[in-house]
N, C-alpha and C positions, 0 to 999 in steps of 0.2 A: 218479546217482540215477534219471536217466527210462530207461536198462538195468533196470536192476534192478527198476523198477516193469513196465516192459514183460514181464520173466522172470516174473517173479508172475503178474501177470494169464494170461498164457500158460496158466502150470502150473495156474493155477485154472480156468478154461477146459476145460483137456482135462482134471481131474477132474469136473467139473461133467456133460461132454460123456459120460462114460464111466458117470456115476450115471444120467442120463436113458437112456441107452441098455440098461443094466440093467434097469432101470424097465418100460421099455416094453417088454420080450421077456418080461419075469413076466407085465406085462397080460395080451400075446398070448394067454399059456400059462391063464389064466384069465380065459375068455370071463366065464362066469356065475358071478360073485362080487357076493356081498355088499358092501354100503358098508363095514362096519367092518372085510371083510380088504382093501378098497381102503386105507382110509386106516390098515393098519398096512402095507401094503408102500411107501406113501408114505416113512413114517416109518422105516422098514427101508432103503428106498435115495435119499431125498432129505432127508435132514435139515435139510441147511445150504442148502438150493436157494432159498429165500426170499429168505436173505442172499446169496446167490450175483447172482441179479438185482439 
């Protein structure tokens, strides 16, 4: 069982790890954005990031 939770966590990690990195190269690519396309690219690549932490 503490395998298999250790696997999990892992795999959730390097998705987690691979949305915020997503995330942040769209920032880069728009400096001068509005709030409301910020908080749909949130929603576009961090959905589950709340529950994630």
């Amino acid at each position: 069982m503490k395998k298999a939770m250790k696997i999990l966590a892992e795999k959730m990690m390097a998705r987690t790890h691979k949305a915020v990195k997503n995330y942040q190269l769209e920032l880069q690519k728009k400096q001068d954005m509005a709030p409301a396309w910020w908080n749909m690219l949130y929603g576009k690549y961090l959905p589950d990031m709340d529950e994630a932490i």
